[in-house]
C-alpha positions as CSV (number, residue, x, y, z in Angstrom):
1,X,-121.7,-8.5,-69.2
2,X,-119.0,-5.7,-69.3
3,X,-118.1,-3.7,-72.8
4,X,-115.5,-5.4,-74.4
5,X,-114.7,-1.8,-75.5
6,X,-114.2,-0.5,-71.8
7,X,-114.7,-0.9,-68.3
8,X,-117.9,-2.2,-66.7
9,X,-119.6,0.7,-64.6
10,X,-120.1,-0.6,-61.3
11,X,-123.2,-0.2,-58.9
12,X,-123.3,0.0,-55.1
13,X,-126.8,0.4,-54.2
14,X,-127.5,2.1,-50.4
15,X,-131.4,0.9,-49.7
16,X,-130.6,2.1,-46.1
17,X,-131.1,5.4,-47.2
18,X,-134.3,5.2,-47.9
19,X,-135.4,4.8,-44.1
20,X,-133.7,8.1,-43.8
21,X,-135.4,10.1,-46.7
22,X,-138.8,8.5,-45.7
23,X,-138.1,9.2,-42.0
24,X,-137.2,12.8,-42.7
25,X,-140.2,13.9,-44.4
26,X,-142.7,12.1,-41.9
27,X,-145.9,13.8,-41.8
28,X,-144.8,16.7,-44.8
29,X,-148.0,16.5,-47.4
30,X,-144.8,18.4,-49.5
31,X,-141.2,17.8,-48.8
32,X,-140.2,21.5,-49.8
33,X,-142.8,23.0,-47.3
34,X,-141.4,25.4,-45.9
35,X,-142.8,27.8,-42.5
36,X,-142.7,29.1,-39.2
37,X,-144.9,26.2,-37.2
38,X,-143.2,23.6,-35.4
39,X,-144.4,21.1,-37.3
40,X,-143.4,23.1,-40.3
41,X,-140.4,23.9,-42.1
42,X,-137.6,21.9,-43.4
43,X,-136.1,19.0,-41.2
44,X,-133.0,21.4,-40.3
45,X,-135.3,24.2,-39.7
46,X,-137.3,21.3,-37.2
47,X,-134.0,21.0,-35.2
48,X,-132.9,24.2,-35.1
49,X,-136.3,25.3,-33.6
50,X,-136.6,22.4,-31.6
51,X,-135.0,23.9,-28.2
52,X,-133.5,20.6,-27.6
53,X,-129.8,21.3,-26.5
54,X,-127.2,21.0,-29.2
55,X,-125.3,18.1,-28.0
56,X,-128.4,16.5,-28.6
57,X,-129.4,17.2,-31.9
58,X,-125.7,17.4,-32.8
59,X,-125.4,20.7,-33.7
60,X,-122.0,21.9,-33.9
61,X,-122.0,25.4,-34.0
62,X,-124.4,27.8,-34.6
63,X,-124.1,31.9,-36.6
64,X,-126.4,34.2,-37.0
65,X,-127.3,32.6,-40.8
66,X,-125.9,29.2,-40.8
67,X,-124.6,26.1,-38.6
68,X,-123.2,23.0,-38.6
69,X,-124.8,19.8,-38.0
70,X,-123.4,15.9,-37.8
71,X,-125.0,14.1,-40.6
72,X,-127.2,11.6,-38.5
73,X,-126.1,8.9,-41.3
74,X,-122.9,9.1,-41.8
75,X,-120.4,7.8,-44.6
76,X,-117.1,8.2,-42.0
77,X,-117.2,9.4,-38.2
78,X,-116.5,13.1,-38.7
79,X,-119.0,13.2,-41.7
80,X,-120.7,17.2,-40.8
81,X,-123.2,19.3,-42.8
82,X,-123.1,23.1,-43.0
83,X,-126.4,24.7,-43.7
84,X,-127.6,27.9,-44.2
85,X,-130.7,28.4,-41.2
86,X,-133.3,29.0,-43.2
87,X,-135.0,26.2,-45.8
88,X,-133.3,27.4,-49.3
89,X,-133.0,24.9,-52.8
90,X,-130.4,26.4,-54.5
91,X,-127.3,28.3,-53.9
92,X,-128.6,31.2,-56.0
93,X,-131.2,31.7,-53.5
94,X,-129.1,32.5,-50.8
95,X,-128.7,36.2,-49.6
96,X,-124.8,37.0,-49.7
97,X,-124.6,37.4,-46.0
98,X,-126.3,33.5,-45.7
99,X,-123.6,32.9,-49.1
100,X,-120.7,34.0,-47.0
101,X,-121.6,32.2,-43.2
102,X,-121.9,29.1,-45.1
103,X,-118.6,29.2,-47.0
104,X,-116.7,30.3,-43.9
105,X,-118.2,27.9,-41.6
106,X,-116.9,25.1,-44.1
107,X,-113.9,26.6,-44.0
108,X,-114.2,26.1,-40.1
109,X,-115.7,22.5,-40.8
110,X,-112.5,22.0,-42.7
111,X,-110.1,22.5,-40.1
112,X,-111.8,21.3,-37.5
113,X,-112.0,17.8,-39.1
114,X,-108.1,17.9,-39.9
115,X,-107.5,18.8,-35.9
116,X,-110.1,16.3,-34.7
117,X,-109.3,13.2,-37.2
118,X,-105.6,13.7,-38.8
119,X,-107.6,12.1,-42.1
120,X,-105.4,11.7,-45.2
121,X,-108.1,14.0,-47.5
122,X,-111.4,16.1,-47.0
123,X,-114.2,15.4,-49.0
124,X,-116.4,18.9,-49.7
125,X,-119.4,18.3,-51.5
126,X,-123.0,19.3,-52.1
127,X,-126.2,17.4,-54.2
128,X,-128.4,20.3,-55.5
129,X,-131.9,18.7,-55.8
130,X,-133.4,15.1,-55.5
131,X,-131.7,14.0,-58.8
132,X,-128.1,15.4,-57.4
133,X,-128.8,12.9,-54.5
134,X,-129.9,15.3,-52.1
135,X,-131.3,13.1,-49.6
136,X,-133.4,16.8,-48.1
137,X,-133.7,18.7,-51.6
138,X,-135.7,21.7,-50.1
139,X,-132.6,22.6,-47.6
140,X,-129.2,23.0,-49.2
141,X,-126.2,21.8,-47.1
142,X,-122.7,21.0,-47.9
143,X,-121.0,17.7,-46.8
144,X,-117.7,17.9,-45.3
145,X,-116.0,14.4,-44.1
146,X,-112.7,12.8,-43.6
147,X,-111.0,10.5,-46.0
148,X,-108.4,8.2,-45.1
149,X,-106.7,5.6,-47.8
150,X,-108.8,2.1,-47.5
151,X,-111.7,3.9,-45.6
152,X,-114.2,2.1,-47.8
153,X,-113.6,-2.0,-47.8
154,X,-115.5,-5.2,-48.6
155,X,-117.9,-4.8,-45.9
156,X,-120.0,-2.2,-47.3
157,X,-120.1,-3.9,-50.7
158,X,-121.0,-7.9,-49.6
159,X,-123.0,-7.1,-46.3
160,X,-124.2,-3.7,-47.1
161,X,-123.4,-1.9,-44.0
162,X,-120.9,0.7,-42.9
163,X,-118.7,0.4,-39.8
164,X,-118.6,3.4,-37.9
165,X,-115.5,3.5,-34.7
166,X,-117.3,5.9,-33.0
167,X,-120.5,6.8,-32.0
168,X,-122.2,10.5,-33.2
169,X,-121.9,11.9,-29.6
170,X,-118.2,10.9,-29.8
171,X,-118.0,12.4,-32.9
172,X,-120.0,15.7,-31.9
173,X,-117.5,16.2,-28.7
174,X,-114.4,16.0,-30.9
175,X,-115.5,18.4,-33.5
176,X,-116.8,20.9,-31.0
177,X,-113.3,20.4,-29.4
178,X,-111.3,20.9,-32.1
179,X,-114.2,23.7,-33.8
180,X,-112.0,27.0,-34.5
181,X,-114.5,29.4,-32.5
């Protein structure tokens, strides 16, 4: 029942996540492992050393101590990470040189959503540890997605499901057009 007093605080749960979380750290004894194997590592350390080609793991760009990455779950098409390349926790780990390719690659990510989506607002956020919400807590990465008015409706609330327009390949070849290299 809500507080007569004030507003009722309302609660979306997303269960899908969990498949995500639980897939990400398949086979890690310890989710904030961290090393050179290929087994080893963070997930995004796993992809970047995977060799597989970028429009395949949907890798957007890549710098000498950060990239960009689609977020393979995404809240809106266009939803990218940008990550420093190595597996660190917390933004005072990073090395200024990894501190200043991550902040100018979002500033990349930034326009290159604008070009690629004409959205009505950018949403630029990070979740610093698992009870942030940081759905990989050992590698910190900053969100950067277009909003639009209306982009969140009744279907995510009753049937718990997001509609996506576009698939992530679609998504990956429009930000790598639009990408201000």
């Amino acid at each position: 029942m809500p507080d007569p007093g004030g507003p009722a605080l309302e609660r979306h749960w997303a269960g899908w996540r969990s498949d995500y979380i639980t897939s990400a750290f398949a086979g890690d004894a310890d989710p904030a492992a961290s090393g050179g194997d290929e087994g080893e590592g963070s997930l995004f350390e796993r992809i970047l050393r995977s060799g597989a080609p970028d429009d395949a793991t949907y890798v957007l760009t890549r710098r000498e101590h950060a990239f960009a990455i689609l977020n393979a779950y995404p809240y809106n098409s266009g939803h990218l990470m940008v990550l420093p390349n190595r597996a660190v926790a917390d933004l005072e780990g990073l090395t200024p040189e990894e501190s200043s390719e991550v902040w100018s690659l979002v500033q990349e990510a930034v326009l290159a959503i604008k070009a690629a989506y004409r959205p009505q607002g950018v949403n630029v956020g990070m979740n610093l540890g698992h009870a942030a919400g940081a759905g990989v807590p050992d590698h910190l990465h900053v969100h950067c997605l277009p909003r639009w008015f209306g982009d969140t409706n009744f279907i995510t609330t009753v049937a718990e499901a997001r509609v996506l327009p576009e698939p992530l390949s679609v998504s990956w070849e429009r930000l790598r057009a639009a990408w201000p290299d």
